[in-house]
C-alpha atoms as one frame of an Amber mdcrd trajectory, in Angstrom:
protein
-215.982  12.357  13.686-218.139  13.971  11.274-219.156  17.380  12.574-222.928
  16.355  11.789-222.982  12.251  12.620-225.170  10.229  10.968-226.371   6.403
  11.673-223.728   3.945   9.638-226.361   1.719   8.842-229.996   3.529   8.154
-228.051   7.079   7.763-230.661   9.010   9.742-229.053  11.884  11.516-231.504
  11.804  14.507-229.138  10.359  17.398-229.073  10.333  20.879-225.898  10.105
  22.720-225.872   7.055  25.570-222.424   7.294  27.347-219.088   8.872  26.971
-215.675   7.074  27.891-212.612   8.604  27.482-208.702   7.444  26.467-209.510
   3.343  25.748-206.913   1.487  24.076-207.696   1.625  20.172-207.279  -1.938
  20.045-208.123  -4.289  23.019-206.803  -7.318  20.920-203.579  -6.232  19.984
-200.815  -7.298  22.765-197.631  -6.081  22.490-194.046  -7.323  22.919-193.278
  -4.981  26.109-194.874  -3.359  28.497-194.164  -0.096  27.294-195.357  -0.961
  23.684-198.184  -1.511  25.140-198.734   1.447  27.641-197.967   3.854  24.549
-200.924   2.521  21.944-202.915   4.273  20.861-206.524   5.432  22.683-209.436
   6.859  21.771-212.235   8.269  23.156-216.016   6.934  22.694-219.447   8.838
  22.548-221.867   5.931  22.343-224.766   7.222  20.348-227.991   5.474  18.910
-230.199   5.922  16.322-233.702   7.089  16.759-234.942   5.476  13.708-233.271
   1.879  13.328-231.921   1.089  16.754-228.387   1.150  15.789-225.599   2.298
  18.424-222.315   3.429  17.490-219.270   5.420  18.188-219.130   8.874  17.374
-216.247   9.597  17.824-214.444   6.439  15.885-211.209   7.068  13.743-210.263
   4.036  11.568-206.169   5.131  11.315-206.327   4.371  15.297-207.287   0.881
  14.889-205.462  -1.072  12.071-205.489  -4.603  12.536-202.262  -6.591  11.742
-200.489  -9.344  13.099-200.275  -7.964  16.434-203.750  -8.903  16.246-205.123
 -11.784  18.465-208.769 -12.995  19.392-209.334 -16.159  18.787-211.734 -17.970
  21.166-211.148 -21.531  19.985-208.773 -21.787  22.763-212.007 -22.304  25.246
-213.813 -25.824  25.072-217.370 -24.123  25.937-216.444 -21.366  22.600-215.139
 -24.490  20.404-218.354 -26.662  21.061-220.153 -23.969  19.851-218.134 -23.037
  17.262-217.891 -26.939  16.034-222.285 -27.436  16.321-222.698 -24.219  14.577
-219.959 -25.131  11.826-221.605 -28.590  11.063-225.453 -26.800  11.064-223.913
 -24.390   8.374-222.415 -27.285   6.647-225.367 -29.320   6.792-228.148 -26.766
   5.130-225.456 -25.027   2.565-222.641 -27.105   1.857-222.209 -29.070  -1.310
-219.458 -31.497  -2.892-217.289 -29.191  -4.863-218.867 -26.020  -3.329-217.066
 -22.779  -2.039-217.743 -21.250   1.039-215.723 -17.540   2.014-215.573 -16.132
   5.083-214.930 -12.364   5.648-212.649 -11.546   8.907-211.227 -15.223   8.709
-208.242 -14.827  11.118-206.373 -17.842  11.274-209.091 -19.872   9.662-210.233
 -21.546  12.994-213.691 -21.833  11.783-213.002 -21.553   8.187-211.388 -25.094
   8.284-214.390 -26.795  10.522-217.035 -25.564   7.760-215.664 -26.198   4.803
-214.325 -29.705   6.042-218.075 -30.861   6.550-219.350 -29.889   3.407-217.258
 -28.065   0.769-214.462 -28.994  -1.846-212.870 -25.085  -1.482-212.645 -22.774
   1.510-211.327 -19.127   1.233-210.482 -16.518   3.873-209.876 -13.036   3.911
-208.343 -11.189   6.937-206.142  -7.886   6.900-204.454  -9.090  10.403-203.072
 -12.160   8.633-199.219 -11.695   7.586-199.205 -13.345   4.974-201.547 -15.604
   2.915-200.510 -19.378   2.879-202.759 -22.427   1.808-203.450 -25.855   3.170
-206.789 -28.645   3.386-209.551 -29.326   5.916-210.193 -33.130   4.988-211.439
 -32.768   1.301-211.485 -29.488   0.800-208.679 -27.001   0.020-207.711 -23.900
   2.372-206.856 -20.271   1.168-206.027 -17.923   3.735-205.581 -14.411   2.000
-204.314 -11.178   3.500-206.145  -8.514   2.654-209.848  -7.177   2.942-212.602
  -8.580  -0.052-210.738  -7.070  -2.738-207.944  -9.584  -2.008-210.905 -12.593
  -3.154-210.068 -14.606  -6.458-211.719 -13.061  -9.622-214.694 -15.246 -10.766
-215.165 -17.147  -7.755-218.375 -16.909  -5.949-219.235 -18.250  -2.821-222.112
 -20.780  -2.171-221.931 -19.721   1.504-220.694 -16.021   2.827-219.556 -16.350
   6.576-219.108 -12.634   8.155-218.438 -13.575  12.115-218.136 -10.706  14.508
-216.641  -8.017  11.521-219.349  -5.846  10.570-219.067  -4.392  14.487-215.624
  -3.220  13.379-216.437  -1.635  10.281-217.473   2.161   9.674-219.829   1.007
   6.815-220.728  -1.997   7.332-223.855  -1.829   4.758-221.234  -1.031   2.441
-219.128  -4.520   3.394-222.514  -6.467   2.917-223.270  -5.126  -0.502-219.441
  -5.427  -1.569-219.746  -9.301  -1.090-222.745  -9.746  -2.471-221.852  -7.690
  -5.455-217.947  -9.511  -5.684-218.543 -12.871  -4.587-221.791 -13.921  -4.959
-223.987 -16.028  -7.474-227.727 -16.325  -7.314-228.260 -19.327  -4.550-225.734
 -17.790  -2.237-226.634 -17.764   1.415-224.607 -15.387   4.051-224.155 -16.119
   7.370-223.206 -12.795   9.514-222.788 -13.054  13.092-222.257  -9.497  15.897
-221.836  -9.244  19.568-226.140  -8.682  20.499-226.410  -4.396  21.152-229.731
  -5.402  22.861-228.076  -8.288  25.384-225.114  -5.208  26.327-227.958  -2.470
  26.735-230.198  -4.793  28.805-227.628  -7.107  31.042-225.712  -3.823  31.855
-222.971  -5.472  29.910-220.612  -2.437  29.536-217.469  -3.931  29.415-218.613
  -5.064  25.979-218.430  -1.061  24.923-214.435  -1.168  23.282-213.219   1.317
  20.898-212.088  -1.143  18.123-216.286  -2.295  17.852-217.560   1.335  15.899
-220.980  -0.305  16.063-223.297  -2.060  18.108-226.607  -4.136  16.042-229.930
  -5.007  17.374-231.914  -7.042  15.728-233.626  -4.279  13.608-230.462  -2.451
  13.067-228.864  -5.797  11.888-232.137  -6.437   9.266-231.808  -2.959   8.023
-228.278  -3.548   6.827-228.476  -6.450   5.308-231.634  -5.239   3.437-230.094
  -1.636   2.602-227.428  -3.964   1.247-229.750  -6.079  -1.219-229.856  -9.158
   0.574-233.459 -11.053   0.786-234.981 -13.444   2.835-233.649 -12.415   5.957
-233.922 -14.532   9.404-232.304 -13.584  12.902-231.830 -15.104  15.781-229.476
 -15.224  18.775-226.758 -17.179  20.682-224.032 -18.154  22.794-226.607 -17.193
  25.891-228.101 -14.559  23.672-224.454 -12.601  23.580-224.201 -12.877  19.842
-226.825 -12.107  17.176-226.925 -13.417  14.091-228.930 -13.641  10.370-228.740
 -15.753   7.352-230.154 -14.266   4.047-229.963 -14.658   0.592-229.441 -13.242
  -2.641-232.988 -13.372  -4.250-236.176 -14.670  -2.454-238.919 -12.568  -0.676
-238.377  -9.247  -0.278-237.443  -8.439   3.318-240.226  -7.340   5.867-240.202
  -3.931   7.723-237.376  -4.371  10.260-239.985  -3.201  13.064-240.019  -0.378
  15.542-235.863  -0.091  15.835-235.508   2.035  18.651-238.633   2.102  20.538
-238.551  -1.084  22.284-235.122  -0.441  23.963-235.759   2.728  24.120-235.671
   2.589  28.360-232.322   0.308  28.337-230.488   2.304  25.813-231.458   5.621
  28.010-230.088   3.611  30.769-226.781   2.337  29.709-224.851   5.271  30.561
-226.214   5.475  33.807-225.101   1.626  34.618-221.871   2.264  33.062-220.872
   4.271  35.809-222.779   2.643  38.462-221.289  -0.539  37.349-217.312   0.826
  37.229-217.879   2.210  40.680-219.112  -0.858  41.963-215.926  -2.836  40.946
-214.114  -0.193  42.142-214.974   0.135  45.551-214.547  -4.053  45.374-211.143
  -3.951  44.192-210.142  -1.443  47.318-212.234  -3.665  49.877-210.449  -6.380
  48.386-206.742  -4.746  48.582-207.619  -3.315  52.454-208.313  -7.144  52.992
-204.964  -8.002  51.154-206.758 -10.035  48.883-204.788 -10.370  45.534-207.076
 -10.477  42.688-206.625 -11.350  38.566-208.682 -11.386  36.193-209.311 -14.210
  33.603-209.816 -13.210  30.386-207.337 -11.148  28.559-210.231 -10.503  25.664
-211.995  -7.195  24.830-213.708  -7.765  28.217-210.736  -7.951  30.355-208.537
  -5.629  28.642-211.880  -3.489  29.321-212.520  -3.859  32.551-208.237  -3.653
  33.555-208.053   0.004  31.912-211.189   1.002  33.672-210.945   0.103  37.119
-208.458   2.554  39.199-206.814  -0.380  41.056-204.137  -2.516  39.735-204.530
  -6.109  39.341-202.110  -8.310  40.401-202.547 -10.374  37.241-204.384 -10.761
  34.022-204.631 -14.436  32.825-205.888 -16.253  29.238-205.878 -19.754  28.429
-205.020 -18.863  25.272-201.436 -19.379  24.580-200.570 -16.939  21.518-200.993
 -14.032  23.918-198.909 -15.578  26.667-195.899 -13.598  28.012-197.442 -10.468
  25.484-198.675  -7.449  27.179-202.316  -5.922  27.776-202.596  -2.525  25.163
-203.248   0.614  27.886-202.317  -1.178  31.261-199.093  -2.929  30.399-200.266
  -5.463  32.552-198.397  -9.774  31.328-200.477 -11.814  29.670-200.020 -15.012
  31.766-200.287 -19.059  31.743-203.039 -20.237  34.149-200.576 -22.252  35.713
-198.125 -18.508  36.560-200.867 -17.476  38.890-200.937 -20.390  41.235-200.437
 -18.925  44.659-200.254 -15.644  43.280-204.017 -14.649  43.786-206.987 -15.002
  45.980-209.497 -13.865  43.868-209.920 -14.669  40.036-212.503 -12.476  38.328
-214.219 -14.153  35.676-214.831 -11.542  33.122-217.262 -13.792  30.865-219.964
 -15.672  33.191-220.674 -18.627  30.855-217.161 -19.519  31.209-217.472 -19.529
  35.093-217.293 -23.346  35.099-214.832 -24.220  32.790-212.653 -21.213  34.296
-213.163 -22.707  37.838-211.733 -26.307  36.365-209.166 -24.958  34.228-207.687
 -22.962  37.688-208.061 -25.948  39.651-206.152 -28.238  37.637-203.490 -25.367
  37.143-203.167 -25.487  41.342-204.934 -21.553  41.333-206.528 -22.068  44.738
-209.180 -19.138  44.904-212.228 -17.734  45.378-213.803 -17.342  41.376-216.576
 -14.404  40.650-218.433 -13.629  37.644-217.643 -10.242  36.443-221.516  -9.407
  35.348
């Protein structure tokens, strides 16, 4: 933390702080081997803060050397039919407006190449991703088109190749400078008709649905809408649309290399102005609530888990003061690992079958497919939506 903080996108030193949590795991996506591995990563603390001028929220108190991403790293969504049918309708839209035979699209923050391989399959003859989790880089195909997978950040792309497409999926909220990221690819691995696609967890959706367990250490910053428009213009990028998705969790914006210069991103801060003063306020509220739950719940001898070892649940399970008497994914890769901070087993849906009582739902539009998913595992319970 600098001793005078400014805004990472709009660099205005005018900031407001929101809410203050202290000793988070640095990484919520990184599951260890043991549980001790995991009690002993690293934490850090967070003083929310947000920009008087553009709207933008971040972390004051970030440090980078806390939060390296490497193998240990695992988020991948596509696990979830609800996230892959999005995933897939978005890929083929993407496809559909940009793609062309023999054309390249690069994504930034690639992991495995989940999505990577569903665009450039529809629409592309080359697809190339860059992640620094990734051990190693490795190629392969998605129908006609050939795979790169590169470990690394952008510096790791191919000299002379530009992209006809830029993907950049939930990145820039991990990244101290993320005008700086935006610039960097369209200064590296752009051409003229290039169109980027970026893609952040919606700072306006957490601030007004009271959605704190969406404030984790490894996401420095939090966009709205203006915030998002502001970096992508500071970066050079023109013709700028936004919208959002996934039930208005995720924001996103397509723009281009030339084309009309962008318009005035509005008035930032003003409009959630009342919700951003706010947030700290239902932070705690919202903690004690669940906390007072978990005891009633305990006195009853209920046993409750919660589903969803993402940022969410690993949230919410290092926040709460009671135990939980499990912490279940669907996604396999993080089975038998263990939560960063808590220590807490990753388990199978199927381990938790007349274990529990109660299965907290820590994203609500999965409620329904969570509720099937248990019942075919044999999890006989009663299923809540953490909100």
């Amino acid at each position: 933390m600098t001793s005078t903080p400014v805004c990472l996108v709009c660099g205005s030193a005018d900031l407001a702080t929101v809410a203050s949590v202290e000793g988070m795991p640095a990484l919520c996506n990184a599951f260890a081997a043991t549980a001790e591995e995991a009690i002993a990563m690293p934490r850090g603390d967070i003083v929310l803060v947000s920009c008087n001028d553009c709207g933008m929220l971040h972390n004051a108190r970030f440090d980078p050397a806390l939060a390296p991403y490497d193998s240990a790293y695992e988020n991948s969504l596509h696990f979830s039919p609800k996230f892959q049918e999005f995933a897939e309708r978005l890929a083929h839209e993407l496809a559909e407006r940009h793609g062309r035979p023999g054309g390249v699209v690069i994504e930034i923050g690639s992991g495995g190449g989940d999505f990577l391989s569903m665009v450039a399959g529809q629409g592309f003859g080359r697809g190339i991703g860059i992640d620094p989790s990734l051990a190693e880089s490795r190629t392969g195909r998605a129908g006609d088109a050939s795979l790169e997978l590169l470990a690394g950040t952008i510096e790791e792309a191919p000299d002379g190749v530009a992209a006809d497409l830029i993907v950049c999926r939930h990145v820039l909220e991990h990244v101290p400078d993320p005008v700086g990221l935006l610039r960097e690819a369209r200064d590296r691995i752009s051409h003229d008709d290039t169109r980027i696609y970026v893609e952040v967890p919606d700072a306006e959706y957490m601030v007004k649905a009271g959605a704190v367990w969406d404030l984790i250490y490894e996401h420095v910053g939090y966009f709205t809408d203006a915030a998002l428009r502001t970096a992508l213009s500071a970066a050079g990028w023109r013709g700028i649309s936004t919208g959002t998705a996934f039930g208005g969790q995720y924001r996103w914006a397509e723009a281009s290399v030339t084309g009309a210069p962008p318009e005035p991103a509005g008035d930032g801060a003003d409009s959630l102005r009342a919700d951003v003063e706010h947030f700290g306020i239902r932070y705690a509220a919202t903690l004690g609530r669940w906390d007072r739950f978990l005891e009633g719940e305990a006195a009853a001898q209920r046993r409750v888990a919660a589903w969803g070892a993402g940022s969410k649940g690993v949230a919410f399970s290092n926040s709460v003061a009671s135990p939980l008497a499990a912490i279940v994914d669907i996604n396999p890769r993080k089975h038998g690992r263990y939560v960063p901070g808590t220590g807490d087993r990753v388990s199978a849906p199927s381990d938790i079958a007349g274990r529990v009582d109660t299965v907290l739902v820590m994203n609500p539009l999965y409620l329904r497919e969570v509720e099937e998913a248990g019942v075919r595992a044999g999890v006989r319970a009663t299923y809540l939506p953490v909100e």
